[in-house]
MDTraj code that builds the backbone (N, CA, C; nanometers):
import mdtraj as md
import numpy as np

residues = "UNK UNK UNK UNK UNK UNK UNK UNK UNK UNK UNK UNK UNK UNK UNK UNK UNK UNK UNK UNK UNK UNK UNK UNK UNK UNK UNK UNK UNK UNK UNK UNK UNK UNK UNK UNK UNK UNK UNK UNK UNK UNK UNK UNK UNK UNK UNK UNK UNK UNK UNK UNK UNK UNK UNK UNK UNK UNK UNK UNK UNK UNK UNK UNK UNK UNK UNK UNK UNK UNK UNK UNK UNK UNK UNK UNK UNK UNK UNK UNK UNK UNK UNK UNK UNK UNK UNK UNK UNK UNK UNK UNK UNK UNK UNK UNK UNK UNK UNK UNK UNK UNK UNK UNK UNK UNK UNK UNK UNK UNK UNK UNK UNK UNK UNK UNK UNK UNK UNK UNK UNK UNK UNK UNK UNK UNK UNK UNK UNK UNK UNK UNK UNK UNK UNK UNK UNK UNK UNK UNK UNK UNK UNK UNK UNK UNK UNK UNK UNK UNK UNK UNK UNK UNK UNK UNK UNK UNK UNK UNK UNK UNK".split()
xyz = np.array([
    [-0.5633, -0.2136, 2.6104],
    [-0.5938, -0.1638, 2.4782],
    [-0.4851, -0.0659, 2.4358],
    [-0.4243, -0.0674, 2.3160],
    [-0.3040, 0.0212, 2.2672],
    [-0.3938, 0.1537, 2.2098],
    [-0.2782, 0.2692, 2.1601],
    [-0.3275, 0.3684, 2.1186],
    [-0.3666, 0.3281, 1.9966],
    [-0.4791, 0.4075, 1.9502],
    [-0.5497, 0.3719, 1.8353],
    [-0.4727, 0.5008, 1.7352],
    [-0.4402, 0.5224, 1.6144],
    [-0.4465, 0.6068, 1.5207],
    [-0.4529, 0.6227, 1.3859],
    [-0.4522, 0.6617, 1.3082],
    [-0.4974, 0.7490, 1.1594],
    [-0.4046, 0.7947, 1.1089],
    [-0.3236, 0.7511, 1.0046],
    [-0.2307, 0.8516, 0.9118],
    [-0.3129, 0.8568, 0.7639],
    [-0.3188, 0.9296, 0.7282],
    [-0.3602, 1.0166, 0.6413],
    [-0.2847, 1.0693, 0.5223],
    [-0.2873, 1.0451, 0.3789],
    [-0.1443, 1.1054, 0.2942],
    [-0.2110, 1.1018, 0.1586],
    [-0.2273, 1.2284, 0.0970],
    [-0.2768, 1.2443, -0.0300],
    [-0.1896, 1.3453, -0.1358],
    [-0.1647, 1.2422, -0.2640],
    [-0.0918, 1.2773, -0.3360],
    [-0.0981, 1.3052, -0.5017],
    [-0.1220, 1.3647, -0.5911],
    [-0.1315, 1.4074, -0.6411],
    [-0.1027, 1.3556, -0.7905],
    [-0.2033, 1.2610, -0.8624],
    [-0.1050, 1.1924, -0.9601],
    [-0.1618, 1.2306, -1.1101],
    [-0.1178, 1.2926, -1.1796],
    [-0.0823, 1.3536, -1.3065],
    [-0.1413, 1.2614, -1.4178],
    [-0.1478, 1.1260, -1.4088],
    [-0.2446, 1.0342, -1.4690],
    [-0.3818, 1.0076, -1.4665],
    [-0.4337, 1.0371, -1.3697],
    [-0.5433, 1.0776, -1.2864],
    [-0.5648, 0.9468, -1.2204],
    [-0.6389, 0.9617, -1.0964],
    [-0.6967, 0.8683, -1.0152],
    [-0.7168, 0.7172, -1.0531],
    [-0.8314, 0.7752, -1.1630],
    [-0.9255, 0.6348, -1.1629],
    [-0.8647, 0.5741, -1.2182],
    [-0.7363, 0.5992, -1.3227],
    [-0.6088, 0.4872, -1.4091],
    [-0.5846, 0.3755, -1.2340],
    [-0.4837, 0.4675, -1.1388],
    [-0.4812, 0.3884, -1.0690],
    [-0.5729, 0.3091, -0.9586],
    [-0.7034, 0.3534, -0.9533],
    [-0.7903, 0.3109, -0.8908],
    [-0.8174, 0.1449, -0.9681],
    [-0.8226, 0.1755, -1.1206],
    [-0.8573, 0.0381, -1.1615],
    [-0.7571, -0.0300, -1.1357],
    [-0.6337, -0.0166, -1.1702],
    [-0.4696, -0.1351, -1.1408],
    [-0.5372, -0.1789, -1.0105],
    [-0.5749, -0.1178, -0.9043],
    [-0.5434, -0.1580, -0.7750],
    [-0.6605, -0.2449, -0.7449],
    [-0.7691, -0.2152, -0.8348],
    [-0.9394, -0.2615, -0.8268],
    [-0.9029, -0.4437, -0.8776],
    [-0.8474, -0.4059, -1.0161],
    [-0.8900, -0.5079, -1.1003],
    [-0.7140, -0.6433, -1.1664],
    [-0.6516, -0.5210, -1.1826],
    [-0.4981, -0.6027, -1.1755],
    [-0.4069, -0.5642, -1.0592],
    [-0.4505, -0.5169, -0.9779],
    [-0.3342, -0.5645, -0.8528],
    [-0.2024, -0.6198, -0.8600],
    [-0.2304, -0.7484, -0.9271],
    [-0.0536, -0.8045, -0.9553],
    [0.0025, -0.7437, -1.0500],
    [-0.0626, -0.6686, -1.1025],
    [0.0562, -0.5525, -1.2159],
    [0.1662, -0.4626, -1.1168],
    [0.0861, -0.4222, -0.9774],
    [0.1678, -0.3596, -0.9394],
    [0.3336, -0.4529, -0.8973],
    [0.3103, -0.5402, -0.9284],
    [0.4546, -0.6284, -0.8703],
    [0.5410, -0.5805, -0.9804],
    [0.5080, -0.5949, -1.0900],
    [0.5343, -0.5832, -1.2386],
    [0.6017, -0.4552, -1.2702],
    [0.5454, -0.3364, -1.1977],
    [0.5921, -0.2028, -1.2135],
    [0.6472, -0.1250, -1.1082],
    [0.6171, -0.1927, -0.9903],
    [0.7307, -0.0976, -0.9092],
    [0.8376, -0.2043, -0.8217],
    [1.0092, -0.1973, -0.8638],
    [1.0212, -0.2992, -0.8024],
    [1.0810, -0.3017, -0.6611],
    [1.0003, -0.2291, -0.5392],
    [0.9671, -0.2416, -0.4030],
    [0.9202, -0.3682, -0.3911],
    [0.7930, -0.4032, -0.5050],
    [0.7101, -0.5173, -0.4294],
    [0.8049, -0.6449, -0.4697],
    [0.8204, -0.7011, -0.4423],
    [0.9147, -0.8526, -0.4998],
    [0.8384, -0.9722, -0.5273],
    [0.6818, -0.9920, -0.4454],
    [0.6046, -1.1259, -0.4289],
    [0.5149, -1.1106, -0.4363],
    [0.3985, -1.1181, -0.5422],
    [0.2524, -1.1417, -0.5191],
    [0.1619, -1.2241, -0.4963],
    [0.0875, -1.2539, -0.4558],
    [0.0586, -1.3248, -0.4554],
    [-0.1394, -1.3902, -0.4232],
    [-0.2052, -1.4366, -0.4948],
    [-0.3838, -1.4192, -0.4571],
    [-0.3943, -1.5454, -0.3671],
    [-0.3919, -1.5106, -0.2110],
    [-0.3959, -1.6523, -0.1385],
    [-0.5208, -1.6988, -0.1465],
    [-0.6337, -1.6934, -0.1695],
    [-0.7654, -1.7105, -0.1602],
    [-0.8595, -1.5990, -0.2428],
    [-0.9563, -1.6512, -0.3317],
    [-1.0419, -1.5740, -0.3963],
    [-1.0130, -1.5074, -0.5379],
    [-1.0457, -1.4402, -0.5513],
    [-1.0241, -1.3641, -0.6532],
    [-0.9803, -1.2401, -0.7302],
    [-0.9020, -1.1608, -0.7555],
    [-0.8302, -1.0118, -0.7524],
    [-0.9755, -0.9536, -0.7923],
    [-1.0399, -0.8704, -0.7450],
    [-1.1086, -0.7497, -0.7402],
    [-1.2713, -0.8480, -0.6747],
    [-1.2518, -0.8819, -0.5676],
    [-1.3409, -0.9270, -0.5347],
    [-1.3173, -0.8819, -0.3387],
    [-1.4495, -0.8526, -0.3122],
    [-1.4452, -0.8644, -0.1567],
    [-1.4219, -0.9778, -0.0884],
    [-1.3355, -1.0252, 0.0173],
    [-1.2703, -1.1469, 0.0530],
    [-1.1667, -1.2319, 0.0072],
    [-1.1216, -1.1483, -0.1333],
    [-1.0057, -1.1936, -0.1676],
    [-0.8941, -1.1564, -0.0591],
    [-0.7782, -1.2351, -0.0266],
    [-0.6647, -1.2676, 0.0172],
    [-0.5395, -1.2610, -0.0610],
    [-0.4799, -1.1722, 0.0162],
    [-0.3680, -1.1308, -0.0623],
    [-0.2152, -1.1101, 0.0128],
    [-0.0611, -1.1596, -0.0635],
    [-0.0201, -1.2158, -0.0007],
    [0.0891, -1.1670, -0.0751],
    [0.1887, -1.0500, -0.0403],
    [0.2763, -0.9997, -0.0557],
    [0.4270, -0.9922, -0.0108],
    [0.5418, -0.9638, -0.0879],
    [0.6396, -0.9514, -0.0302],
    [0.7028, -0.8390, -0.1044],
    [0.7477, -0.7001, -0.0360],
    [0.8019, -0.5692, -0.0645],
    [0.9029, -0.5416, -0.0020],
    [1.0030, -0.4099, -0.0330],
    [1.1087, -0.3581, 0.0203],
    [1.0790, -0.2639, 0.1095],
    [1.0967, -0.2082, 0.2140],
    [1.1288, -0.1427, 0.3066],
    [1.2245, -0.0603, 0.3475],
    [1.2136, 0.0426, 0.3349],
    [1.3652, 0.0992, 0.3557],
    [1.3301, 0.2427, 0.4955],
    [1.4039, 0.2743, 0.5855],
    [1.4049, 0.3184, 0.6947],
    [1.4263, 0.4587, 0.6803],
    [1.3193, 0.5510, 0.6833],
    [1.3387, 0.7102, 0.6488],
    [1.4374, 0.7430, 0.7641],
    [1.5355, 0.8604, 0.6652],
    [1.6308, 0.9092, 0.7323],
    [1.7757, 0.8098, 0.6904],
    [1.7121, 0.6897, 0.6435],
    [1.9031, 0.6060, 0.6564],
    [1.9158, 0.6480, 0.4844],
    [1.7825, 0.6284, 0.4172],
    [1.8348, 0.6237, 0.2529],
    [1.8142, 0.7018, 0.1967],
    [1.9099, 0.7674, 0.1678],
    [1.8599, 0.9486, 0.0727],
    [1.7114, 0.9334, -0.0122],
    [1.6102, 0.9718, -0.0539],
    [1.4845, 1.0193, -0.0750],
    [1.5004, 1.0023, -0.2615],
    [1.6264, 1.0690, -0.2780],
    [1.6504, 1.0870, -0.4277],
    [1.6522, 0.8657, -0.4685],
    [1.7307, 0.7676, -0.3861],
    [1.7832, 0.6627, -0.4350],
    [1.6275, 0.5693, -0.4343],
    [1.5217, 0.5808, -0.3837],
    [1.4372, 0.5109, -0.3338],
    [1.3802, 0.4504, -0.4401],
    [1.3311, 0.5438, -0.5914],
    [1.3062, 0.4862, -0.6937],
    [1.3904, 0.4315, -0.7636],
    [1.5573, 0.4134, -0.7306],
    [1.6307, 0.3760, -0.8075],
    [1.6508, 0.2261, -0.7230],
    [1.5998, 0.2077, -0.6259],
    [1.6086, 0.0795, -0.5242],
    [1.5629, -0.0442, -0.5982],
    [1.6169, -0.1830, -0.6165],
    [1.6141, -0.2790, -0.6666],
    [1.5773, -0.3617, -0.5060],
    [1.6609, -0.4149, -0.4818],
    [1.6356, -0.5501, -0.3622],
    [1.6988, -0.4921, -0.2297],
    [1.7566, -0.3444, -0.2362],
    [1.7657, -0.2960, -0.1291],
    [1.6868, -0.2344, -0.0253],
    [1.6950, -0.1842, 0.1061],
    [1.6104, -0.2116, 0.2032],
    [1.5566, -0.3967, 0.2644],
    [1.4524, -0.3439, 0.3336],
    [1.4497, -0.4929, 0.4140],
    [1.3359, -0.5079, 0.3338],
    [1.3387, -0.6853, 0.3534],
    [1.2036, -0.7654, 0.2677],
    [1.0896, -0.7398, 0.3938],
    [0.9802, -0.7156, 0.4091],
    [0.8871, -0.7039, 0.4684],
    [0.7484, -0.8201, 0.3531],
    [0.6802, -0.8823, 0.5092],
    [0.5568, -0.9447, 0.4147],
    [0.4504, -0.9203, 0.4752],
    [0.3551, -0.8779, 0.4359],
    [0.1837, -0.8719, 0.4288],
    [0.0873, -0.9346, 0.3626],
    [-0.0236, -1.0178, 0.4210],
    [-0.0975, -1.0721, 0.4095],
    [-0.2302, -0.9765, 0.4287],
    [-0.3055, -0.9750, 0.3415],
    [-0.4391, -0.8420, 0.3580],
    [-0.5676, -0.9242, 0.2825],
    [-0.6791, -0.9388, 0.3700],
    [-0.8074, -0.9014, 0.2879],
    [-0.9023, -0.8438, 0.2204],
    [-0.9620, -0.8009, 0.1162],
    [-1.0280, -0.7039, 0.0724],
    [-1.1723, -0.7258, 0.1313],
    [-1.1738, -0.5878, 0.2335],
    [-1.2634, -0.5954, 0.2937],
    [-1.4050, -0.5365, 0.2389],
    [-1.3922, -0.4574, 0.1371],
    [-1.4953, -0.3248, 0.0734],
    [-1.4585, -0.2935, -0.0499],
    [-1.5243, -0.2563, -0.1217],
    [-1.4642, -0.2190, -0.2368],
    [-1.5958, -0.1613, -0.2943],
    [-1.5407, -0.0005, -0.3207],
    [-1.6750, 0.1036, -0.3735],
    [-1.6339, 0.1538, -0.5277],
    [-1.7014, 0.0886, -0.5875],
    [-1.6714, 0.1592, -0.7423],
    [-1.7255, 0.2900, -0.7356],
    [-1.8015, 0.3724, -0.6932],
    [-1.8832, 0.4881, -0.7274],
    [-1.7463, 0.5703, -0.6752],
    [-1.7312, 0.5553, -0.5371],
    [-1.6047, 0.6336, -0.4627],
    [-1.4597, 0.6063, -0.5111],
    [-1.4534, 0.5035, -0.5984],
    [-1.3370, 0.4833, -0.6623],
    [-1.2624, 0.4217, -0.4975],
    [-1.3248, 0.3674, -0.3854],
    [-1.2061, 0.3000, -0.2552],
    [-1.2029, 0.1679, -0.2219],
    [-1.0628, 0.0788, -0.1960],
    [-1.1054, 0.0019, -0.1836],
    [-0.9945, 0.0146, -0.0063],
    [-1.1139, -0.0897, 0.0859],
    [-1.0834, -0.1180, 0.2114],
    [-1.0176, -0.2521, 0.1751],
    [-0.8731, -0.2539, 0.2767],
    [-0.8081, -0.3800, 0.3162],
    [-0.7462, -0.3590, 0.4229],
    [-0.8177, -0.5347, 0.5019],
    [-0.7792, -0.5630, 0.6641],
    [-0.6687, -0.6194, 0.6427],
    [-0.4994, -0.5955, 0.6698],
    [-0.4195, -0.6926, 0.7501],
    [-0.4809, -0.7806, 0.8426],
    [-0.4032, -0.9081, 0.7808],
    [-0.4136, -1.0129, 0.8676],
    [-0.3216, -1.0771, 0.9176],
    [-0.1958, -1.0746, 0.8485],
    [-0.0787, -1.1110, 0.8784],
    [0.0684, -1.0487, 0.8189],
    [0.1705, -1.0650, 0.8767],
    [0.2896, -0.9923, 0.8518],
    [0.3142, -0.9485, 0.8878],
    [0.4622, -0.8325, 0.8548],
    [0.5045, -0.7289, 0.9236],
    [0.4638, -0.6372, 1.0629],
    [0.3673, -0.5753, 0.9959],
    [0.2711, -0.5032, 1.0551],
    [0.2158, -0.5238, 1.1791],
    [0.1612, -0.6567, 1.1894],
    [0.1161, -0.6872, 1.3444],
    [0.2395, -0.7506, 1.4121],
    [0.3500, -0.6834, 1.3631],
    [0.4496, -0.7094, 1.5200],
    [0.4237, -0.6123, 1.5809],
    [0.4069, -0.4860, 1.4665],
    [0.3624, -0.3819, 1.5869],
    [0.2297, -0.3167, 1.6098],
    [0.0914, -0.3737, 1.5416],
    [0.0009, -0.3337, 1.6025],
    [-0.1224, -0.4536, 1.5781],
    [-0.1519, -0.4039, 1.6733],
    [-0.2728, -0.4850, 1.6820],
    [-0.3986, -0.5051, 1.5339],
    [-0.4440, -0.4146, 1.5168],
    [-0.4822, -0.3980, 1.3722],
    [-0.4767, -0.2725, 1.2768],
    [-0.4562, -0.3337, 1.1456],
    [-0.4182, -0.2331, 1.0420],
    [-0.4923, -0.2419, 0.9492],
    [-0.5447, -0.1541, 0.8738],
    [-0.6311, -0.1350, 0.8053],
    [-0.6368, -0.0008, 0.6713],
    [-0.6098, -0.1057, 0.5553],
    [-0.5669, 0.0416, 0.4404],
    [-0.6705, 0.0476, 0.3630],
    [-0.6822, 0.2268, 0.3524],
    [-0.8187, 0.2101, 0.2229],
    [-0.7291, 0.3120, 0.1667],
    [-0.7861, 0.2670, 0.0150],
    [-0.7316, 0.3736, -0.0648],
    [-0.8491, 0.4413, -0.1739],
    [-0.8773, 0.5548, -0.1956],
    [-0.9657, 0.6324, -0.2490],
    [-0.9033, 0.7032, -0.3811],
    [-0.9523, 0.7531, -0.4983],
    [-0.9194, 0.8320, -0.5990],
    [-1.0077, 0.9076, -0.6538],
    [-1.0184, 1.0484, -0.6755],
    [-1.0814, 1.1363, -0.7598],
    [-0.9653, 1.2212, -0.8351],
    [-1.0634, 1.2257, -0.9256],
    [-0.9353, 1.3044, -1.0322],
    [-0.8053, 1.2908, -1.0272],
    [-0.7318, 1.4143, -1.0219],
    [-0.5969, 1.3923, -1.0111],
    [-0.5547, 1.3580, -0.8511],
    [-0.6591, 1.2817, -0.7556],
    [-0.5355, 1.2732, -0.6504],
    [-0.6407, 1.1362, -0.6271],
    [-0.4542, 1.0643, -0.5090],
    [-0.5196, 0.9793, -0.4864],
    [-0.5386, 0.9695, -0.3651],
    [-0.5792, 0.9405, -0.2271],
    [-0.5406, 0.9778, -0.0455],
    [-0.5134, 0.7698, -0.0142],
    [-0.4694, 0.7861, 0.0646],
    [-0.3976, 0.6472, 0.1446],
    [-0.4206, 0.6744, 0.3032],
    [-0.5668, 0.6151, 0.3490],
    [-0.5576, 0.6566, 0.5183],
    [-0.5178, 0.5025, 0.5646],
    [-0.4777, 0.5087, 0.6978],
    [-0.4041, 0.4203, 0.7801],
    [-0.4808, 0.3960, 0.8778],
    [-0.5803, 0.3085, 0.9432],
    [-0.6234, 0.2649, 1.0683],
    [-0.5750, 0.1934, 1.1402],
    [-0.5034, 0.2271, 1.2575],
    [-0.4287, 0.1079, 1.3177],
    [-0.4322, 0.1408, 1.4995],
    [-0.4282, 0.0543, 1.5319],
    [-0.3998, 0.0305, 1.6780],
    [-0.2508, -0.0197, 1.7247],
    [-0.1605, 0.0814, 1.7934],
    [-0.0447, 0.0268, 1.8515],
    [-0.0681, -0.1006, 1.9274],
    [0.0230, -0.1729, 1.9741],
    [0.0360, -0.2762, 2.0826],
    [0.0684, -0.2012, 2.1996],
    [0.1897, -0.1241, 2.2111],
    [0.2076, -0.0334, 2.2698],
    [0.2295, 0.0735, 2.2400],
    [0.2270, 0.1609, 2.3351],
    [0.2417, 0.3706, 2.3054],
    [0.3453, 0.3684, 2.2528],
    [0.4384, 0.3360, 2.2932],
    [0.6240, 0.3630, 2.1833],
    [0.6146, 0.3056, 2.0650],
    [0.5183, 0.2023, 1.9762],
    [0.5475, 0.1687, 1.8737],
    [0.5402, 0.3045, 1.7766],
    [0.6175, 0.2742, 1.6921],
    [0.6225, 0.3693, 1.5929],
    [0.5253, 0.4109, 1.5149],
    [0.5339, 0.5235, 1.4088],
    [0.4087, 0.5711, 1.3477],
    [0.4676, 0.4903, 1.1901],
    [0.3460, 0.4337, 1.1383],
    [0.3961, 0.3545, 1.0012],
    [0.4435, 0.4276, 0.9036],
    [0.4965, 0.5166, 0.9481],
    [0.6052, 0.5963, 0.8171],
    [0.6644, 0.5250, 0.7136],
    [0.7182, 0.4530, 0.8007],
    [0.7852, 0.3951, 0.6522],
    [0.7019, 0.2809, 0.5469],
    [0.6028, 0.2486, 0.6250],
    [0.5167, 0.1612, 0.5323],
    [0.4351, 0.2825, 0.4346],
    [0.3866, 0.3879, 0.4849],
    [0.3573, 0.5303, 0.3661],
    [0.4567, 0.5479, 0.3349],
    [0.5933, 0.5261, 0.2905],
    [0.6275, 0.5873, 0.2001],
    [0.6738, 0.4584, 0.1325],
    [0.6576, 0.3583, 0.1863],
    [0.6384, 0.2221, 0.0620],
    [0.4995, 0.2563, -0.0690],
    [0.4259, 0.2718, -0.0065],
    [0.3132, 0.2318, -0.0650],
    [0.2967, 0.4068, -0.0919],
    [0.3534, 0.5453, -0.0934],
    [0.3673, 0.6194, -0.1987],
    [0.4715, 0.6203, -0.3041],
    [0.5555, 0.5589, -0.2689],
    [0.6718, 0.5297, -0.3927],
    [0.5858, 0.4128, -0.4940],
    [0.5506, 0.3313, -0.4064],
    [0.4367, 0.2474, -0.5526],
    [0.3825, 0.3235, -0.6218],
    [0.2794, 0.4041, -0.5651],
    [0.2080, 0.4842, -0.6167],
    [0.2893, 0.5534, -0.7022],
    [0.3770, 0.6507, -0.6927],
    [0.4638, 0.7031, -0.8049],
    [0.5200, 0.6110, -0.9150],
    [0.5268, 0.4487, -0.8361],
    [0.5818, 0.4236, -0.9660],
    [0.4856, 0.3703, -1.0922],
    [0.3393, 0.3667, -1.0359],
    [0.2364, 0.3307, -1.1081],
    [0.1790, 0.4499, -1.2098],
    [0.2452, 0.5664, -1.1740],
    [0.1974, 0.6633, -1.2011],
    [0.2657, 0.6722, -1.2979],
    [0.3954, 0.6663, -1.2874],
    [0.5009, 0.7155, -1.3977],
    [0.4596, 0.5825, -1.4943],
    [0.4263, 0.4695, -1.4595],
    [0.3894, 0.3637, -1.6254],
    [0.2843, 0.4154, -1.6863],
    [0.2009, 0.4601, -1.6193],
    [0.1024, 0.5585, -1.6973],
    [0.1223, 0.6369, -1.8052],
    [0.2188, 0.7443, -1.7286],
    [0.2575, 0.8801, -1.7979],
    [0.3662, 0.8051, -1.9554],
    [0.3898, 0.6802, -1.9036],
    [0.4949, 0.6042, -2.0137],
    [0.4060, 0.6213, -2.1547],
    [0.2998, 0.5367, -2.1426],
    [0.2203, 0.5588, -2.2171],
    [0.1834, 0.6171, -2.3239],
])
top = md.Topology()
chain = top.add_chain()
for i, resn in enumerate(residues, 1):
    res = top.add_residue(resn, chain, resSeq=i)
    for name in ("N", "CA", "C"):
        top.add_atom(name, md.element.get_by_symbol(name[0]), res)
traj = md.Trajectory(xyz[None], top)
């Protein structure tokens, strides 16, 4: 059995929550549309805002520490293509969260299972991480949080466009 752990990351978005709680609830493939990390969307099965929908992505990746912090929103097709395949496992309108199981991609080269929920109240939104290493040296998914907070910023800023 690998180490099991929890990353945890809550951030603060000026549009408020529930704007992005619905994109992520109900249009999902907008986010391809507005931040361009993600490159591929895709609904493999079911339906966008439904429990058991299947979902089937392709995003940029880029390796904290190699790419200055300032260039990340200015990133087009640079960094590496990474793909994820995820189910919607839960989905709580009252709590504004929705749970999704990895099932395939990236991710389970290096762990056994991964698991993202994302929650919103007011102005913030939190992103926890459930995952199990394969092994103790695999890395901590850093760089997949700061994929999926640069989305978040960039969903935020089409908002604030508005």
């Amino acid at each position: 059995m690998g180490l099991k752990g929890k990353l945890i990351a809550s951030t603060e978005v000026k549009c408020g929550g529930h704007l992005i709680h619905d994109l992520l609830h109900t249009n999902t493939h907008q986010a391809a549309n507005i931040s361009p990390t993600i490159n591929h969307f895709e609904v493999h099965a079911g339906e966008i805002g439904k429990v058991g929908t299947i979902i089937n992505m392709k995003y940029n990746e880029v390796e904290l520490g190699v790419t200055p912090l300032y260039l990340l929103n200015l990133m087009d097709t640079d960094g590496q293509e990474k793909t994820i395949k995820y189910e919607i496992e839960a989905i709580d309108r009252y709590k504004k969260s929705i749970s999704r199981k990895v099932i395939s991609g990236d991710l389970l080269d290096f762990y056994s299972s991964f698991t993202i929920i994302s929650s919103c109240e007011q102005q913030w939104i939190t992103w926890i991480f459930d995952y199990e290493k394969k092994i103790e040296n695999n890395p901590e998914p850093l760089n997949f949080l700061d994929f999926i907070l640069n989305v978040t910023k960039d969903i935020e800023g089409h908002f604030l466009k508005k």
